[in-house]
C-alpha positions as CSV (number, residue, x, y, z in Angstrom):
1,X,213.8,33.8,78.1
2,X,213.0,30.3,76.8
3,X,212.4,31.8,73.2
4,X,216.1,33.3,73.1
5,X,217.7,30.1,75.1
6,X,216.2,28.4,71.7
7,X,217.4,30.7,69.5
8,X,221.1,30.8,70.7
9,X,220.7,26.5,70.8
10,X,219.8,26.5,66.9
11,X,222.3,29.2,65.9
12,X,224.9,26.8,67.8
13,X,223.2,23.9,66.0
14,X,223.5,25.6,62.6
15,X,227.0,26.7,62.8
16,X,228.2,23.0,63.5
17,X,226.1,22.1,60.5
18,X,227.6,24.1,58.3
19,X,231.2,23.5,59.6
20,X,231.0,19.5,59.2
21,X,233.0,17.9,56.7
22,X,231.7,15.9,53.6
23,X,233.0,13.0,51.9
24,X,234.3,14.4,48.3
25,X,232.4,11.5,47.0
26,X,229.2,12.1,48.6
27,X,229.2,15.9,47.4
28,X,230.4,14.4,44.0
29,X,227.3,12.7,43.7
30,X,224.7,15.4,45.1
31,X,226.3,17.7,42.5
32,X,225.9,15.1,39.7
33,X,222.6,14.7,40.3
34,X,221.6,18.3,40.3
35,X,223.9,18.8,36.8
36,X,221.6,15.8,35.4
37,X,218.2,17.1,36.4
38,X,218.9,20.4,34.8
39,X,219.2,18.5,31.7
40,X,222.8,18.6,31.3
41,X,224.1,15.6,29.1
42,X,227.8,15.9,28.5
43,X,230.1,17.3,31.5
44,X,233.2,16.6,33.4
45,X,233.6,16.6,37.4
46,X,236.4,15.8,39.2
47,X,237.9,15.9,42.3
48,X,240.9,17.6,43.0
49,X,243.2,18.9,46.0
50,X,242.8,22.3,46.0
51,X,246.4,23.4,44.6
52,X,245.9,22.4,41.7
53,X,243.0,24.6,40.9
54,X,243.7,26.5,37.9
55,X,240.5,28.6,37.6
56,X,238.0,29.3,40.1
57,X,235.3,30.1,38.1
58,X,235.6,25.9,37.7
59,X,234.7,24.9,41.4
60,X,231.3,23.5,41.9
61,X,232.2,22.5,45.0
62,X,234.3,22.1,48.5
63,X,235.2,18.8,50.9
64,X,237.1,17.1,52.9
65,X,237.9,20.2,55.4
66,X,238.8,22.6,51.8
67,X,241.1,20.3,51.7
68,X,239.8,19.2,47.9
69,X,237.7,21.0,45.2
70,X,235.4,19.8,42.5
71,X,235.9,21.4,39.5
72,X,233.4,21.0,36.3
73,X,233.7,21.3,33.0
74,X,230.6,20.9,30.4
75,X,231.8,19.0,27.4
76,X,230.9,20.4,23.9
77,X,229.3,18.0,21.0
C-alpha cells in the first residue's frame, strides 16, 4: 500500500514538474550552452511569441506558458 501511495505522490510530483513555466531567458541560455558543447560556432537563437513562427522545424524550444518559442538558425561561413 505504501509502495503505490509513493508511486501516485511522484507521478503527481512529476506532472507539476513538467507543467512549470520557464523564464525564456533561462531556457535561452541552457539551450546555448548545449549548441556550444556540441561544437557549434556560428548560430542564431532568438526568442519569439509564438505567432510569428514561420517554420517549426526552427523551434528549439518552448516558455513562458507556450506563450513564446525559440527558434535557431545555424549561420553559414
Amino acid at each position: 500500500m505504501k509502495r503505490i501511495a509513493l508511486g501516485i505522490f511522484c507521478c503527481v510530483l512529476a506532472t507539476s514538474a513538467l507543467a512549470a513555466t520557464k523564464p525564456c531567458e533561462e531556457l535561452k541560455a541552457e539551450i546555448e550552452t548545449k549548441i556550444q558543447a556540441s561544437g557549434v560556432s556560428s548560430y542564431t537563437l532568438e526568442i519569439v511569441a509564438k505567432d510569428d513562427v514561420h517554420d517549426q522545424n526552427m523551434v528549439v524550444g518552448s516558455c513562458e506558458g507556450g506563450s513564446k518559442k525559440i527558434i535557431y538558425q545555424k549561420n553559414d561561413r
